[in-house]
C-alpha positions in Angstrom: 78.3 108.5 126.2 80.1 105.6 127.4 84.1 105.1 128.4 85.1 102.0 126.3 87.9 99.4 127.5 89.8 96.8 126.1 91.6 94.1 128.6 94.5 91.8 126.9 92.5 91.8 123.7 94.5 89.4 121.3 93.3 88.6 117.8 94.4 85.9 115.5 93.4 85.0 112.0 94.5 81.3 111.7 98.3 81.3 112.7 98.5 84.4 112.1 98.3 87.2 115.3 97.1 90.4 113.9 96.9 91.9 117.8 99.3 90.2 120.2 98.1 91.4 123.5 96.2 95.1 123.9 94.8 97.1 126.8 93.5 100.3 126.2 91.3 102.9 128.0 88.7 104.8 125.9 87.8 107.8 128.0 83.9 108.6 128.1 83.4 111.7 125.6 86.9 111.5 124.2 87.4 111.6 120.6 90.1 108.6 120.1 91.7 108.6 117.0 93.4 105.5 116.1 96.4 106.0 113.8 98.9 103.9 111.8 100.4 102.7 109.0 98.7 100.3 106.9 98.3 96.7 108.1 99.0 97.5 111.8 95.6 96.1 113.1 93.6 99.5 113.7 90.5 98.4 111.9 90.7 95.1 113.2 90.1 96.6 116.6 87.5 98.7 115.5 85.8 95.8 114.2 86.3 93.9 117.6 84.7 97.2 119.4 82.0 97.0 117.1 81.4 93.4 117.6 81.8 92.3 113.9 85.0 90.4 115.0 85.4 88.6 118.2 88.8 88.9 120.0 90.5 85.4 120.1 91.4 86.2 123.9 91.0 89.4 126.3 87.2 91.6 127.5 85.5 94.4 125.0 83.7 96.8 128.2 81.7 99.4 127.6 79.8 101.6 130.1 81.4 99.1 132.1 79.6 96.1 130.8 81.4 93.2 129.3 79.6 93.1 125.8 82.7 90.7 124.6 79.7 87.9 123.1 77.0 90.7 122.5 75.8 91.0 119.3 76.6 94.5 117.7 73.3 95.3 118.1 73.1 94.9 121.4 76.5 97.0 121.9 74.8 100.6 121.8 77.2 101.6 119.2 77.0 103.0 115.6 79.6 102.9 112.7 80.1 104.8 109.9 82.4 103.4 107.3 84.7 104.6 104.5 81.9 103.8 101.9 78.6 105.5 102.5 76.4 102.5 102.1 73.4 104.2 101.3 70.2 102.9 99.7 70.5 104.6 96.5 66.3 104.7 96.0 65.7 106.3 98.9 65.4 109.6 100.0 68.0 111.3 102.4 65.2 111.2 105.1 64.3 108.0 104.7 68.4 106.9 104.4 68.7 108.2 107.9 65.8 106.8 109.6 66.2 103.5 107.8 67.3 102.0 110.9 64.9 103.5 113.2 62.4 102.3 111.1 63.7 98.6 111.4 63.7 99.0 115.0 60.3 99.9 114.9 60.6 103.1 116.6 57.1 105.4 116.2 56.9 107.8 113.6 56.3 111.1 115.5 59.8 109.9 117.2 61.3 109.2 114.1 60.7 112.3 112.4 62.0 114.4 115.5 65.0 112.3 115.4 65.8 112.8 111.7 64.8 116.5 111.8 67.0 117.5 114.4 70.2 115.4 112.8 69.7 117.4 109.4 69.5 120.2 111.9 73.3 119.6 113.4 74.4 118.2 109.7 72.7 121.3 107.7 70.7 118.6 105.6 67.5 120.1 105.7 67.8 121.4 102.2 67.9 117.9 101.1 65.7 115.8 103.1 63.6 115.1 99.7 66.7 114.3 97.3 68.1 111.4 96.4 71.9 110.0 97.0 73.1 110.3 93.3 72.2 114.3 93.4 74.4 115.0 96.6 77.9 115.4 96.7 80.5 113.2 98.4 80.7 115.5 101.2 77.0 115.7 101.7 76.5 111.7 101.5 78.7 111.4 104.4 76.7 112.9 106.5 74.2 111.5 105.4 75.7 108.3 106.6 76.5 110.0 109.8 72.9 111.1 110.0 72.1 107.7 110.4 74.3 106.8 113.2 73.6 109.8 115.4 69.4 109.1 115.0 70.2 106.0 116.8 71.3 107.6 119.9 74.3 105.2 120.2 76.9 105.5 123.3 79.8 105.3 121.2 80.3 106.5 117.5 82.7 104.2 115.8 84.6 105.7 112.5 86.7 103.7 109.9 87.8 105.9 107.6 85.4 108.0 106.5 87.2 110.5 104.6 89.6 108.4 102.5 86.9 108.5 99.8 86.8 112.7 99.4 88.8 114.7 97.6 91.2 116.8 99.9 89.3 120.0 99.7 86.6 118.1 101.3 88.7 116.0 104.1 89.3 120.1 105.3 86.3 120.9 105.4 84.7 117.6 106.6 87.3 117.6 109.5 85.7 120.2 111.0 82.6 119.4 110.9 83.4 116.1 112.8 84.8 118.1 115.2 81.9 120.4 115.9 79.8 117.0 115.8 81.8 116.1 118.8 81.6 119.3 120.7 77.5 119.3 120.0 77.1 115.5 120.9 79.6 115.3 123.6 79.8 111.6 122.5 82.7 109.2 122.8 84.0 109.4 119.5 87.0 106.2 118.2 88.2 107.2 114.3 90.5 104.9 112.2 93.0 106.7 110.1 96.4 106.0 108.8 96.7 110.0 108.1 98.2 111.6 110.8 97.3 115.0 110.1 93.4 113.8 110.7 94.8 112.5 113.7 96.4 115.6 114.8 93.6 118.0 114.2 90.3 115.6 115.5 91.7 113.9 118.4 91.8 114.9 122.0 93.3 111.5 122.6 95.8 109.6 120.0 96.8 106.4 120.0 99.7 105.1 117.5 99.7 101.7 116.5 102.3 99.5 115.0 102.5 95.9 114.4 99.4 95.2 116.3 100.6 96.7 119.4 100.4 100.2 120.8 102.9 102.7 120.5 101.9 105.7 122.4 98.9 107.1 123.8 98.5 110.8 124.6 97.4 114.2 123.8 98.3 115.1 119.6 101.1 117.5 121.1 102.2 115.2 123.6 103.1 113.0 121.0 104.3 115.4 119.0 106.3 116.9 121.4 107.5 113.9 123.1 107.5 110.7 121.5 108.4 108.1 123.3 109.3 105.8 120.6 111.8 106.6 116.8 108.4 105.0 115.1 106.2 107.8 116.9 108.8 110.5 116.1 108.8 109.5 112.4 105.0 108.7 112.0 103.6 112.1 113.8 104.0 115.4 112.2 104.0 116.6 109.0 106.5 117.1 107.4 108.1 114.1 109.2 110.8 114.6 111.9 114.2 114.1 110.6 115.8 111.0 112.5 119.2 111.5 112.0 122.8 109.1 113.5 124.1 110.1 117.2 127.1 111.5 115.7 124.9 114.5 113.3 125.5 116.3 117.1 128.5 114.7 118.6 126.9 111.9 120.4 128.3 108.3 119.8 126.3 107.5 122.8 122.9 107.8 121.1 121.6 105.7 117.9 119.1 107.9 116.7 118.8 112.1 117.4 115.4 113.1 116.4 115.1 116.9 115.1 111.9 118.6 113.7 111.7 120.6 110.0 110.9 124.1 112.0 113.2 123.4 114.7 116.9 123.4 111.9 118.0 126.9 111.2 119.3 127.2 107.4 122.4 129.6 106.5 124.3 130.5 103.5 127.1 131.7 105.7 128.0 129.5 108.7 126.7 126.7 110.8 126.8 123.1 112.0 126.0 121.0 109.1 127.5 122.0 105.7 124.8 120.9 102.9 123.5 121.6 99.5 119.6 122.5 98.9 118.3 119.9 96.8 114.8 120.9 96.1 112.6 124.2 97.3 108.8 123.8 97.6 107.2 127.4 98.0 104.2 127.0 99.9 103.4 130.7 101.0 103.6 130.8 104.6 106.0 128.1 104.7 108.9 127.2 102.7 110.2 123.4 102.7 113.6 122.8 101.8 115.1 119.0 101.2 118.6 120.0 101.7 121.9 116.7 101.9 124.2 117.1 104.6 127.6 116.1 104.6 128.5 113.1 105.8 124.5 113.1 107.5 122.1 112.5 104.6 118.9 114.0 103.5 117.5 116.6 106.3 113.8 118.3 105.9 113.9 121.8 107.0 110.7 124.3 107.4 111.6 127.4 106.7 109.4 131.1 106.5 107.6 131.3 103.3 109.7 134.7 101.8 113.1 132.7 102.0 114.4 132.2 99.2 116.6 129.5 98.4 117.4 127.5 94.9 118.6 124.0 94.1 121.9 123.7 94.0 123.1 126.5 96.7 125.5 125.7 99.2 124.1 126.0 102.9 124.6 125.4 106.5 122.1 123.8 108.4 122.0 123.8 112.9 119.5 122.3 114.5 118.3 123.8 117.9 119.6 121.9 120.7 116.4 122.9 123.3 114.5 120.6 120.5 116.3 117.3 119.7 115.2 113.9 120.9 117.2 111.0 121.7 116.4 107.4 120.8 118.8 104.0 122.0 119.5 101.4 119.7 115.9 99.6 120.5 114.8 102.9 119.5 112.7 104.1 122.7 113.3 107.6 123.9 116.5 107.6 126.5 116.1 112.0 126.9 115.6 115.4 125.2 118.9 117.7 125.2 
């Protein structure tokens, strides 16, 4: 395990600043998820943690050494990447002690390593088989095999499960998360999906632009974003970010209100509106509903409500749950 820290990283490509100025604290044995849209620069710090980019300006620390010029070798970190990358002729045992192997390690030590990562990975079935007989699921952790035989400090994930169906995301979700809780490793995972975000991390941070957002607990973002980009980027389905005046408040730009915290009414309330579709989900029901004179709100309703396109409702939001952003959009309260 090792904390990692970044000091007024900046990273340009050309003219071109991709990360304008960054500090961040990793915490050792933290599983860090960075998350953002597209194009915001999340993999690019990955890359500079990892050593296959160098930071135009600013320190890359980890276990409190400054490994800024360090090869990523020399960096006592693994990554596993959105494509498997494995050697399609060899076996799964010999895919995850490839690198051991390179290393030179000896083989009673590499066998011990590789048998007890198909032990936390439940690959021992398939030591002996090659990549193109495994399923997606079972190739990634296959490529994880590999990175946790090397014994690394950190454990460095771009996107792993962008390539897997979503059946598989679920399941693979949790298995990265009891990987964590057996390793106890200091853990940084790139996603742009939130939901991954909100259900691995112990520690979020939201990125935008290049620059950081917010950096908390999942429901300390969730409950109180700090920022209208954090409100709108955590939580699915998305928080409605309505005007000031959707609650009487000329003084506000932006009020914030989640799905599950609007009540929906077919005889009275706040906002007179018309259900415009109805998605059924079982436990939940999600109605997209347009408000007079407010615009399209998201509501999350119970799943035996029934409700059809087209029916006049009334929609209140409860005011113990609405968040208040100025015109630079940064959180100014919560009513």
């Amino acid at each position: 395990m090792a904390e990692v820290r970044l000091q007024n990283v900046e990273k340009a490509f050309g003219n071109l600043t991709v990360i304008p100025d960054m500090t961040l604290t990793v915490p050792d044995g933290s599983f860090t998820v960075l998350v953002g849209p597209s194009g915001c620069g999340k993999s690019t710090l990955l890359r500079i943690i990892s050593g296959l980019e160098m930071p135009t300006k600013g320190e890359v620390l980890i276990g409190g050494q400054d490994v800024t010029l360090e090869e990523p070798s020399d960096r006592g970190i693994s990554m596993v990447f959105q494509s498997y990358a494995l050697y399609p002729h060899m076996t799964v045992a010999q895919n995850i002690d490839f690198g051991l192997r390179l290393a030179k390690t000896p083989a009673e030590e590499r066998e011990r390593r590789v048998a007890e990562a198909a032990r936390i990975l439940a690959l021992e079935d398939f030591l002996d088989r090659k990549p193109a007989q495994l399923s997606g699921g079972q190739r990634q952790r296959v490529a994880i095999g590999r990175s946790i035989v090397r014994q690394p400090g950190v454990f460095l994930f771009d996107e792993p499960l962008s390539n897997l169906d979503a059946a598989l995301r679920t399941q693979m979700r949790v298995e990265l998360a009891q990987l964590h809780q057996s390793l106890d490793a200091t853990m940084i995972y790139v996603t742009h999906d939130q939901v991954e975000a909100m259900t691995l991390a112990d520690q979020i941070v939201v990125m935008n632009k290049g620059r950081i957002e917010q950096v908390g607990a999942p429901m300390d973002l969730y409950d109180h974003p700090e920022t209208e980009f954090v409100a709108g980027f955590i939580g699915s389905p998305r928080m409605n970010l309505l005007p000031g005046s959707a609650i009487g408040r000329e003084d506000v730009n932006t009020v914030g209100v989640r799905p599950e915290h609007i009540r929906a009414d077919t005889a009275d309330g706040d906002w007179p509106a018309t259900a415009q579709v109805v998605e059924t989900l079982g436990a939940d029901t999600i109605l997209y509903a347009k408000a007079e004179r407010i615009g399209d709100v998201t509501v999350r309703l119970p799943g035996h409500m029934r409700l059809s396109a087209g029916e006049p409702l009334f929609l209140t939001p409860d005011p113990d749950y609405l968040h208040l952003f100025d015109e630079g959009g940064r959180r100014v309260n919560a009513a």
